[in-house]
N, C-alpha and C positions, 0 to 999 in steps of 0.2 A: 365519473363516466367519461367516455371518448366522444361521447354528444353532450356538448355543452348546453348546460342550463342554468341559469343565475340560481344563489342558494334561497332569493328572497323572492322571486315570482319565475316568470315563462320567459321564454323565447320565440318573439313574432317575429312581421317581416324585418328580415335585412336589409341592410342598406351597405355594401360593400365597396370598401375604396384600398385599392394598394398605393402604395406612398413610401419612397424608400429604403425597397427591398422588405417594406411589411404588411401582409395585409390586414387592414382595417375590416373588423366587424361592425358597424351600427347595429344597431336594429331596437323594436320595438318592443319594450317591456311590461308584463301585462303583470300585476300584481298575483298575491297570491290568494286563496279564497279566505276569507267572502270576499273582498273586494275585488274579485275577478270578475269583469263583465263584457265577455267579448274585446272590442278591441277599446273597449269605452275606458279611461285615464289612462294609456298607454305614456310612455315618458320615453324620451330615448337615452340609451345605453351603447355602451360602448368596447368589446376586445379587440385583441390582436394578435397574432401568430406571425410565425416564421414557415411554419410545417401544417396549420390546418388540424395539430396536434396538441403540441403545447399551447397555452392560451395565458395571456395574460391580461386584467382586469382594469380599467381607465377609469378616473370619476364621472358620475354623471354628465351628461348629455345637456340637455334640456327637458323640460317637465308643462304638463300644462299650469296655465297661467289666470289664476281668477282674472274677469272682465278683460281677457285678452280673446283675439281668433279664436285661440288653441283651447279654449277654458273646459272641456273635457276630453281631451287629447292632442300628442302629437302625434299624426301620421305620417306614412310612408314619403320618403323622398329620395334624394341622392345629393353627395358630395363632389363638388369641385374645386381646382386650383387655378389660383390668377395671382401672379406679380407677389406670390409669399402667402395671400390671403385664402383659409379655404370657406368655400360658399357650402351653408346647407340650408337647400332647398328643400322645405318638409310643408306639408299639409294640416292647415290648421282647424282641427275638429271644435265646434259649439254646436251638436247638433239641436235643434228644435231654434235658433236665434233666426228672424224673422227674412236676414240678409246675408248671413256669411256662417251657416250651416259647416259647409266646407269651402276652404280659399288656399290663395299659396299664399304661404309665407319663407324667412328668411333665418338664419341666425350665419354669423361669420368667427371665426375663430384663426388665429397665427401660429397654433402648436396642435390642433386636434385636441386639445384636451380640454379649454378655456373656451367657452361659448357665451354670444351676446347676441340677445336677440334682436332683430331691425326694429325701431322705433315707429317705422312707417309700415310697418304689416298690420292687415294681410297686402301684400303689393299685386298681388293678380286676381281677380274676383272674374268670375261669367257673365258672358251677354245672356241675360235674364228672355231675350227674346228668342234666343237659340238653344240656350243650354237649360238644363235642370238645374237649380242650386245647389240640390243636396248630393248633387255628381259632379264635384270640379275637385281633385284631388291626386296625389300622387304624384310630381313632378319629377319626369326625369330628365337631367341637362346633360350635355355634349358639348363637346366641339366638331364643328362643320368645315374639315379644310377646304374644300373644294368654294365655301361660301365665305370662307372668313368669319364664321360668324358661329355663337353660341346657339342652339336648339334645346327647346323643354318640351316634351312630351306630357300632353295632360291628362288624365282619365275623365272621360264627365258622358252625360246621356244625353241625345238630342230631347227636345219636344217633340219633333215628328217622329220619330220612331217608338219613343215611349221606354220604359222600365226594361219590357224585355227584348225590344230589338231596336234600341236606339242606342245602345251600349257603344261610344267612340273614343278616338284617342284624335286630340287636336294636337298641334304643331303653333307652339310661341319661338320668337327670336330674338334677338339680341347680340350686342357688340360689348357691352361692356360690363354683364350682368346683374346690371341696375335697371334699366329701362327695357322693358318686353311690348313686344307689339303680338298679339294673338292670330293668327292665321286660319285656315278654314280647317275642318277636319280629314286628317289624313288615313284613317284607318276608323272605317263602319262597315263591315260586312252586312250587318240589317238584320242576326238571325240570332243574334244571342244581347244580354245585357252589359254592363260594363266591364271592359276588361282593364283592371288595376295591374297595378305594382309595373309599371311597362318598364322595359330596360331595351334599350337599344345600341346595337357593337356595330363593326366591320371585322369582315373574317375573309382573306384572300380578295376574292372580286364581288362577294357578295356582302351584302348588307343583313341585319337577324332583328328584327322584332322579337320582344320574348315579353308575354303578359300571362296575366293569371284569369281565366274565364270560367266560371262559376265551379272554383274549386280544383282544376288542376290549370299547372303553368304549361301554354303552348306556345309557340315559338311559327316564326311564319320569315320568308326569303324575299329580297328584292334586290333592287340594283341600284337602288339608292333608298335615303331613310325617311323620304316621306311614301314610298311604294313603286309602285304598285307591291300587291302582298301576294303570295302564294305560300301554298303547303308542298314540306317534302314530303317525302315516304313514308318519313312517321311526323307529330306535329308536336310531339312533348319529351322529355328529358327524366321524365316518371311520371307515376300515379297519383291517385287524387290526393292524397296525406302527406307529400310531398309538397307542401305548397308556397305560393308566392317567392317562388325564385327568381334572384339575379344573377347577373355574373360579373366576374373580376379579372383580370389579365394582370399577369408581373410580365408582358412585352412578350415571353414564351410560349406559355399553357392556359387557354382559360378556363375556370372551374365556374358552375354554378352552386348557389347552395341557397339551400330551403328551409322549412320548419316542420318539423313534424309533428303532428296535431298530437293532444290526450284526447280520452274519453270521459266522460262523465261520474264519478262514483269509481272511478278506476276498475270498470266491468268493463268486458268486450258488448257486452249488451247495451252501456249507457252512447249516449248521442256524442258526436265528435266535437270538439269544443276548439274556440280559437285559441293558438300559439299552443306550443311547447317546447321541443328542443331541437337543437343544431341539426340539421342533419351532414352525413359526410359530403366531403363535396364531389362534385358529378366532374370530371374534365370531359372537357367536350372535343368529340374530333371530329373533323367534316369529311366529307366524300366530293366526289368530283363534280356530283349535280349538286351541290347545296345542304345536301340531308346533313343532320347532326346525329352523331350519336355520343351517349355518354357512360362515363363506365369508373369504377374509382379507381382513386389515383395508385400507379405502382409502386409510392413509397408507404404505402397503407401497410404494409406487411409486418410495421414497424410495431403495428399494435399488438402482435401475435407474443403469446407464451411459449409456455411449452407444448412441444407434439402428443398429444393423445394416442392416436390409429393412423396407420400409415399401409396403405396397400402393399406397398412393398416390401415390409417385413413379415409377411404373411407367411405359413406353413402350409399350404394346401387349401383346399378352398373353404372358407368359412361355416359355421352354421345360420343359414337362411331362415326366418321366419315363414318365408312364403318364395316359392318359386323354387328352380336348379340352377343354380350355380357353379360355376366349373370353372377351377384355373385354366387359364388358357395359355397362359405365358408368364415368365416373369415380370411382376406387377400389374397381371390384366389377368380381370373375370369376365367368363364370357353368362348371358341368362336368355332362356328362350320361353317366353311366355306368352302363354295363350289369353291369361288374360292379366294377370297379374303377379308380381314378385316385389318383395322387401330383403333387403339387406340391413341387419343391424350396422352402427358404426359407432363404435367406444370413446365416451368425454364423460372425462370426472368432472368438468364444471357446466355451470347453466348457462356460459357468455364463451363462445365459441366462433371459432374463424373455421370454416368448413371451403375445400374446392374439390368439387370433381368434373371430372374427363369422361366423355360417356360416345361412343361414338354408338347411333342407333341406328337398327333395321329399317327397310323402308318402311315399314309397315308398323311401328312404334309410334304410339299416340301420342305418350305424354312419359316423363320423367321428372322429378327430383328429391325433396328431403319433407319427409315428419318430422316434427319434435315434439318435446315439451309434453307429450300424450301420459294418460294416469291412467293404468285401467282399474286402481282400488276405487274410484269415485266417476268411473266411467265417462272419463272424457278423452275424446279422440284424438286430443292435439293439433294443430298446424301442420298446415301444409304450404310447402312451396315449390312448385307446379311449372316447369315449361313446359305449356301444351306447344307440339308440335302440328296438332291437328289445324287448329285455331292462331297458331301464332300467336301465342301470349303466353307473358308472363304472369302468374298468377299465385295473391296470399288469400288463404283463408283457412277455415276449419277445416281439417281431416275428412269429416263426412261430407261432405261439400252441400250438404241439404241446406244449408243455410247461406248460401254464394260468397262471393267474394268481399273481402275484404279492402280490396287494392290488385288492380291488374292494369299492364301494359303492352302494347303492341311491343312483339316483338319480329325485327327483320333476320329472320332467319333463312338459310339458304339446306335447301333439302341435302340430305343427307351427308350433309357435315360433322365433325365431333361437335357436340356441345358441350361449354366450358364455366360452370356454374358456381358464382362464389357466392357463400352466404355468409352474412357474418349477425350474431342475436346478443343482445346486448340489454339486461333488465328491461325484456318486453317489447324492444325494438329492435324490428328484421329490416337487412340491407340488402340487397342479392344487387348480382350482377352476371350475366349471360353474354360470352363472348367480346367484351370488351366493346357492345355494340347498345346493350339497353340495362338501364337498371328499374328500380323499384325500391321501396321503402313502406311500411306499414308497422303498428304495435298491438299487442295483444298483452294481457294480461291476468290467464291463468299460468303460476307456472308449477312446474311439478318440481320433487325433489331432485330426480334423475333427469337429465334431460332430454334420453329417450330417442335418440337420432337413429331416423333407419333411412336409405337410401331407395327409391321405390321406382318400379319400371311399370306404364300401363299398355297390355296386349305387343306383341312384334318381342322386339329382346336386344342384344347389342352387345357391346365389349366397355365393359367398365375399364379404361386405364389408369385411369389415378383417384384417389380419394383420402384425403389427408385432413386430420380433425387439430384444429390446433387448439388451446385457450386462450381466449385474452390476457395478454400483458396487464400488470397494473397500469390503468388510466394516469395521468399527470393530475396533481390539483390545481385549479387554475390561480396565478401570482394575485392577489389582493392587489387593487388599488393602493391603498394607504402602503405598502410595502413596495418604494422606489428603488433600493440596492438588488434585488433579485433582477436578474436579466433572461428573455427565453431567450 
């Protein structure tokens, strides 16, 4: 697959370092079941890319360590470099231990591959008068030019605010990434719990917080990285399934990337479960006030097969399931619906790269694709949905009785074309809407055929482009033990 998954468990959070000209995957490896328990013996792991595409496999990481910190996990952290050395700061899990629940700890390494863990971890522990024990985790390190000095960002809970609204991120420093002095808290809004996986950039003149708060990753603007925080126009990079992202800069483009959760019993019905696989990564582009928007990347196209359906080679105007349809022009249909219209769209495979061009009436609610639908066993299929009405992007079932599955703000500007790619890949849906918002979600009924029709709700518009591609074959990612293979 083009979403990376280890063959022998999940994929949690990231921890992402470019170095090189390569970027660096960390991230947290959850076993496979039974031994799967949320994020409990998590171990870290390790790829790399050139493209985000090809992938290639490193040996293990670090693992938790009987009678050590970490003794039933290692968590979330990040990677730095000093004088040749790189530093990983990760969070050391023993939950239920009476004093160091959750702490920081250390490991250092000279090639990214050969890790050793500190002798003196956990090295940062909480003021038991101020903090929660069982909330001091997550550390992420910087450099501070303007201060000369090293910053780590901490996840952990006040006591005065409590579980669900003393959720903060404190501020430690350092000069030589040995010795930390802890700081006060820099980021407590008061209104929600702890907000993990924190990563903090510089972008132009502003400053980006980016943490994960009870299930989606949002992101918040300042002028420097202790704060003040605000919210842009929008406050996240996707939906809730989309989770615990960071981000990574090669000096040009920065990309974030996520994990995108399984289900339980592999039903759309079972409960969401921690980790599963890669998701694509998000580049992010800013606006003049601060707002981010993210959208995939334009060498993504790499993934595509062959062409299926192509508007443009059309003879006249199609057979419509539902609604009139009328060539308008070469390579545009025009549809005027009162309340509803479908357009079939032709793929011989079930992993499909889809974009269409849609320019809508004022008066057009809502637009875009079904899939995946059976009517021998009567099920509706998926839907994905740019309401116009609401400004959102939106996954779920077809009948919609059952609500969404994953939706996100989107900054749309009235009566614009809108520009919608989707790409479904064994169960997991990627869209992206005008190179301004995306989304991610999985589903897990699939049919034989996979049933694409393109759908307009009430108003009508000028479909200009709509192009069905298949997935390329995926790369298999290079095996660790095999060093002569180069991506």
């Amino acid at each position: 697959m083009f979403h990376y998954k280890p063959s022998d468990g999940y994929f949690g959070d990231p921890i992402p370092f470019f170095w090189d000209g390569t970027y660096h995957m960390f991230y947290l490896k959850a076993p496979l079941e039974p031994a799967r328990h949320g994020a409990d013996s998590t171990s870290y792991a390790h790829i790399s890319t050139r493209d985000f595409i090809h992938w290639k496999e490193h040996p293990p990481v670090i693992s938790p360590e009987q009678g050590g910190p970490d003794e039933k996990g290692c968590w979330t952290g990040s990677i730095i470099e000093k004088d040749g050395t790189f530093f990983l700061f990760y969070t050391g899990h023993d939950g239920g231990h009476p004093t160091r629940p959750q702490s920081i700890c250390l490991a250092t390494s000279e090639d990214l591959d050969n890790w050793t863990k500190s002798p003196l971890n956990p090295i940062l522990l909480p003021d038991t008068d101020l903090y929660a024990i069982t909330d001091w985790r997550d550390p992420f390190v910087f450099w501070y030019e303007e201060e000369e000095t090293y910053l780590m960002s901490i996840t952990t809970v006040t006591k005065e605010g409590g579980f669900w609204k003393g959720g903060a991120l404190v501020m430690a420093h350092s000069k030589d990434l040995r010795e930390w002095k802890v700081e006060e808290v820099y980021y407590n809004p008061g209104n929600h719990g702890y907000p993990e996986c924190s990563d903090i950039f510089r972008m132009g003149r502003y400053w980006y917080l980016v943490c994960s708060i009870f299930d989606k990753t949002c992101y918040r603007i300042g002028e420097t990285p202790r704060g003040p925080w605000r919210t842009g126009r929008n406050d996240s990079f996707d939906g809730v399934l989309n989770y615990a992202a960071k981000t990574i800069s090669d000096g040009v483009n920065r990309y974030a990337v996520g994990w995108i959760r399984t289900k339980a019993g592999n039903m759309d019905s079972g409960n969401w479960e921690w980790a599963g696989h890669l998701s694509f990564p998000r580049q992010i582009v800013q606006d003049d006030d601060g707002t981010l928007h993210s959208k995939i990347p334009d060498h993504f196209t790499q993934i595509r097969g062959g062409c299926h359906y192509d508007i443009d080679s059309m003879n006249g105007a199609p057979p419509s399931l539902k609604g009139h349809w009328l060539k308008s022009s070469v390579g545009s249909l025009t549809v005027d619906s009162p309340l509803y219209a479908e357009l079939p769209l032709r793929s011989h495979s079930s992993a499909f790269d889809i974009t269409i061009e849609f320019i809508p009436s004022s008066s057009t609610k809502a637009l875009g694709l079904v899939f995946h639908s059976d009517s021998s066993i009567n099920h509706p299929g998926y839907e994905l949905a740019v309401d116009l009405q609401h400004h959102l992007l939106i996954f779920r079932k077809h009948t919609k009785r059952f609500g969404s599955y994953a939706c996100q703000d989107l900054l749309y500007q009235e009566e614009k074309p809108v520009c919608l790619r989707v790409i479904v890949e064994r169960g997991i849906v990627e869209a992206s809407v005008n190179d301004l918002c995306t989304l991610s979600s999985r589903f897990y009924h699939f049919s034989e055929e996979p049933g694409i029709r393109f759908f307009v709700e009430e108003g009508g518009g000028t479909l200009t482009r709509a192009i069905v591609y298949e997935l390329g074959q995926a790369p298999e990612p290079i095996p660790a033990h095999d060093q002569l293979l180069k991506i």
